[in-house]
C-alpha positions as CSV (number, residue, x, y, z in Angstrom):
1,X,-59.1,4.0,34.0
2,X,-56.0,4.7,32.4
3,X,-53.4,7.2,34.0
4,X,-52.2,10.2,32.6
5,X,-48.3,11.1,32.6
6,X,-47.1,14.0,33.8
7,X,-45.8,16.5,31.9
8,X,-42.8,15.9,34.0
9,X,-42.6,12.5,33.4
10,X,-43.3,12.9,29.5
11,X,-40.4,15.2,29.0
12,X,-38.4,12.6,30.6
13,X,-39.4,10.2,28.0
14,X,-39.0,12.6,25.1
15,X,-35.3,13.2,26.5
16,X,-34.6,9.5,27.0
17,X,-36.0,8.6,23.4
18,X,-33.9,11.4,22.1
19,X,-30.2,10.0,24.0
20,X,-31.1,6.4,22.4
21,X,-31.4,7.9,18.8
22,X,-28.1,9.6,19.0
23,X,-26.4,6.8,20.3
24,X,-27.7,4.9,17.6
25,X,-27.0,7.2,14.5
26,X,-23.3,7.6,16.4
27,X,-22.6,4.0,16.8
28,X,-23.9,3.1,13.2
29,X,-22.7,6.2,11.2
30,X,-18.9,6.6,12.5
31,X,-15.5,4.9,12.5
32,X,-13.3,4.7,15.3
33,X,-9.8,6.0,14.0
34,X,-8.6,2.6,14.3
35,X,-11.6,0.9,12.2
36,X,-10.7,3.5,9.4
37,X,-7.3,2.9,9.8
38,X,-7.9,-0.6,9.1
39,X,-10.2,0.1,6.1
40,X,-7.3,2.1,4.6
41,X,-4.6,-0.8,5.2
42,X,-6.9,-3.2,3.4
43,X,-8.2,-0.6,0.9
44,X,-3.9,0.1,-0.2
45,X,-3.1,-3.5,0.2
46,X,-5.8,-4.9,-2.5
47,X,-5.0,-2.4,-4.6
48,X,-1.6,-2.8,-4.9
49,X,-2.0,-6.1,-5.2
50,X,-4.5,-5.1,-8.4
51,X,-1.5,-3.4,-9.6
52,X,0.6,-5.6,-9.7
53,X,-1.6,-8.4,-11.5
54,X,-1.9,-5.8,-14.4
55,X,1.7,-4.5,-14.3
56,X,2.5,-8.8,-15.0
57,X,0.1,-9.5,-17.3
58,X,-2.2,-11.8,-14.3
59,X,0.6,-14.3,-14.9
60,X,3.9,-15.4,-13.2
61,X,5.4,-15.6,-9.6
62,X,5.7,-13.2,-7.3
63,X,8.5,-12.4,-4.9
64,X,7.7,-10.2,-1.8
65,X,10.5,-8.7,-0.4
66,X,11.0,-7.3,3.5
67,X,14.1,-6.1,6.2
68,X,13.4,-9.3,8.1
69,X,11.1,-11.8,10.4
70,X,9.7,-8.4,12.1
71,X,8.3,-6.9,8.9
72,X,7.4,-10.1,7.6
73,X,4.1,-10.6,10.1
74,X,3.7,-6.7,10.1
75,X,-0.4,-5.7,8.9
76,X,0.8,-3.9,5.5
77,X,3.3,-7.6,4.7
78,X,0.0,-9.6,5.9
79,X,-2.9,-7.7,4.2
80,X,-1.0,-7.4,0.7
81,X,-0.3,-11.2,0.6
82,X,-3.4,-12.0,1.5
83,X,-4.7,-9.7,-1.3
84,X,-2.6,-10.9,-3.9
85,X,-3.7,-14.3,-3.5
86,X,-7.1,-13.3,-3.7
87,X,-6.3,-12.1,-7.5
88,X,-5.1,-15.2,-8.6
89,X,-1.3,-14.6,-9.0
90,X,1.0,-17.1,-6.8
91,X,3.2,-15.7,-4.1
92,X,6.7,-17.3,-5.1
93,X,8.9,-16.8,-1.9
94,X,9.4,-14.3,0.8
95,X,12.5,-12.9,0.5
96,X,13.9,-11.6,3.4
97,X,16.9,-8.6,2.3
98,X,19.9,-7.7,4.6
99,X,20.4,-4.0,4.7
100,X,23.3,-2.1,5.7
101,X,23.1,1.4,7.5
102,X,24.3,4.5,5.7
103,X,23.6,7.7,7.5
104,X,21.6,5.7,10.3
105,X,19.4,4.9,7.4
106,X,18.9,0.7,6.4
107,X,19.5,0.8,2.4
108,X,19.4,-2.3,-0.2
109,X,22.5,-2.9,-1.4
110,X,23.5,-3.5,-5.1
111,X,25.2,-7.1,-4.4
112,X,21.6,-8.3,-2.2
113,X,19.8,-6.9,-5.3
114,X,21.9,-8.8,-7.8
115,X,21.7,-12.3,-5.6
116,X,18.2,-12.0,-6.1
117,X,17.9,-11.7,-9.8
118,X,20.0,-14.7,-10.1
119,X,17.9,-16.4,-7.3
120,X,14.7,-15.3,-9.0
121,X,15.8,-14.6,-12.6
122,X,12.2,-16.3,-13.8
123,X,9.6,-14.3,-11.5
124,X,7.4,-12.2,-12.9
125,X,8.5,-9.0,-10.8
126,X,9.6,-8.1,-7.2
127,X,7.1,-6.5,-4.6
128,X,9.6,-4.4,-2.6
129,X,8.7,-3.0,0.9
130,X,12.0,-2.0,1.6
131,X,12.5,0.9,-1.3
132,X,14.9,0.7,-3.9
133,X,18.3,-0.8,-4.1
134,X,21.0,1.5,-4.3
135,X,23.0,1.4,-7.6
136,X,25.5,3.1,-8.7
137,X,26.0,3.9,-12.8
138,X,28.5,0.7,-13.7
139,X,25.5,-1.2,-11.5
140,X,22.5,-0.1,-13.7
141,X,24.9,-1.1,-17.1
142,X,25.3,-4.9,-15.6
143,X,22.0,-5.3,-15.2
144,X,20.4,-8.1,-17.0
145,X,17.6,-6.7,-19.6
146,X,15.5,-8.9,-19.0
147,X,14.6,-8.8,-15.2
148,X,11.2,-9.2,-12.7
149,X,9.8,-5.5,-12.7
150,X,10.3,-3.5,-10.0
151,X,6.9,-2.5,-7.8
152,X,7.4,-0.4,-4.4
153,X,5.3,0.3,-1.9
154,X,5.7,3.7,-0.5
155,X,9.6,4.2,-0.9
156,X,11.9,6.7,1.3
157,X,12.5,9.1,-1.4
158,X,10.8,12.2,-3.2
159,X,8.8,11.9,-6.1
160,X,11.8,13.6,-8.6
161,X,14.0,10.7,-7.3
162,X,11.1,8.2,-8.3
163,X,10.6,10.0,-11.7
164,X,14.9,9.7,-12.5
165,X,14.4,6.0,-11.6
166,X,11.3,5.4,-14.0
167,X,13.3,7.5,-17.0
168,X,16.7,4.6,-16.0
169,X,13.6,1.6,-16.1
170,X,14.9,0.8,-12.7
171,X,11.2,0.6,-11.6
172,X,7.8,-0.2,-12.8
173,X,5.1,0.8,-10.3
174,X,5.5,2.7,-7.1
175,X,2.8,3.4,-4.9
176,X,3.6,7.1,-2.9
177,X,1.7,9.4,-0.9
178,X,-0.2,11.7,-2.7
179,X,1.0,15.0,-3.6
180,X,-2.4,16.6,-3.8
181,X,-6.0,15.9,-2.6
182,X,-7.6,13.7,-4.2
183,X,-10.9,14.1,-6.4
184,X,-13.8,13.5,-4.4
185,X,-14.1,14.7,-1.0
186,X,-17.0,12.0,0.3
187,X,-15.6,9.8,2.5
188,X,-14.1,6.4,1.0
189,X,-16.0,3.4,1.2
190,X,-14.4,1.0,-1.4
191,X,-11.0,0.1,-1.6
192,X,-9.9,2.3,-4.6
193,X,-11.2,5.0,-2.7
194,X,-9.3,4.3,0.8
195,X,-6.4,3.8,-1.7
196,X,-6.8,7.1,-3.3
197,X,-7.4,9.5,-0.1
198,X,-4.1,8.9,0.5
199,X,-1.9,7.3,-2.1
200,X,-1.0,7.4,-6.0
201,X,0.0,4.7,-7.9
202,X,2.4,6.0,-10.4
203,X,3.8,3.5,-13.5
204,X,6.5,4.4,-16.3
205,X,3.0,5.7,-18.5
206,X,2.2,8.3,-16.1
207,X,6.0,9.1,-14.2
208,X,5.6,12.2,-16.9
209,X,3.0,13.7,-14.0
210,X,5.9,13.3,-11.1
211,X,7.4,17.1,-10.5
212,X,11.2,17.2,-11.8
């Protein structure tokens, strides 16, 4: 003869069956703040790298450029390398750039910046994680006209100083933070998406959108 659970007993079960589901639907349906930081990282880095690949045509060598041994292993130097080899393009050299301090600030000087278009006068453009080297006027006019184009990843600066450099040709790609929300509000899931939330890539064809 089969026994009969108590009501007791059943709501028990109920309640337990209940806790498991929730678990479940909270372990499979949310990201720890370090998973989506992680998502984000590799959503930024891979599209950058895509960026790049189309600023250069898919073709030519590409020189990465960091402050020094520290930044060179750090997850945004890691995760865009690994990216752009993923496109296809080849990863030239490492270059790693002595700064010098100006108002407790670590800037890229004009003479590192010229060392390296002799050094890498044939690459197909600089990845710069270090922002933009500071020229003065008589060190835009020496430049050579043919040069690697200029792509930064999220530079010190505001977005008028970015839009004066696009009008000089100083740079061809920057990736900033966004200066408004973006599009969709669903939460990201591909890379262009994580890339969005957050960032903008801007190139000389849309530097007319930057605020003067």
């Amino acid at each position: 003869m089969k026994k009969r659970l108590t009501p007791l007993v059943a709501i028990f079960l109920i309640i337990g069956s209940g806790v498991m589901i929730a678990r479940y639907f909270t372990k499979t349906n949310t990201r720890s703040p370090i998973e989506g930081a992680e998502e984000e990282l590799a959503g930024c880095s891979e599209v950058l790298a895509q960026q790049t690949t189309r600023l250069v045509g898919n073709r030519g060598d590409i020189v990465v450029l960091t402050w020094g041994p520290p930044s060179d292993t750090a997850p945004d130097m890691r995760a865009f390398c690994q990216a752009l080899q993923r496109t296809g393009l080849r990863l030239g050299a490492k270059e790693i750039v002595p700064g010098v301090t100006v108002q407790q600030h670590l800037v890229w000087p004009a003479e590192s910046y010229s060392e390296l278009l002799e050094r890498h006068a044939g690459a197909a453009a600089f990845v710069s994680f270090i922002g933009v080297p500071q020229l003065s006027a008589g060190d835009v006019r020496a430049l050579p006209t043919r040069r690697p184009k200029l792509i930064v990843a999220n530079p010190c600066g505001s977005e008028m100083i970015m839009r004066t450099l696009f009008q000089q040709g100083l740079v061809d790609g920057v990736m900033l933070p966004r200066s408004s929300p973006p599009a969709s509000s669903k939460p990201p899931k591909t890379p262009q998406e994580w890339f969005d939330a957050s960032y903008q890539f801007v190139t000389a064809e849309t530097a007319a959108s930057l605020p003067e």
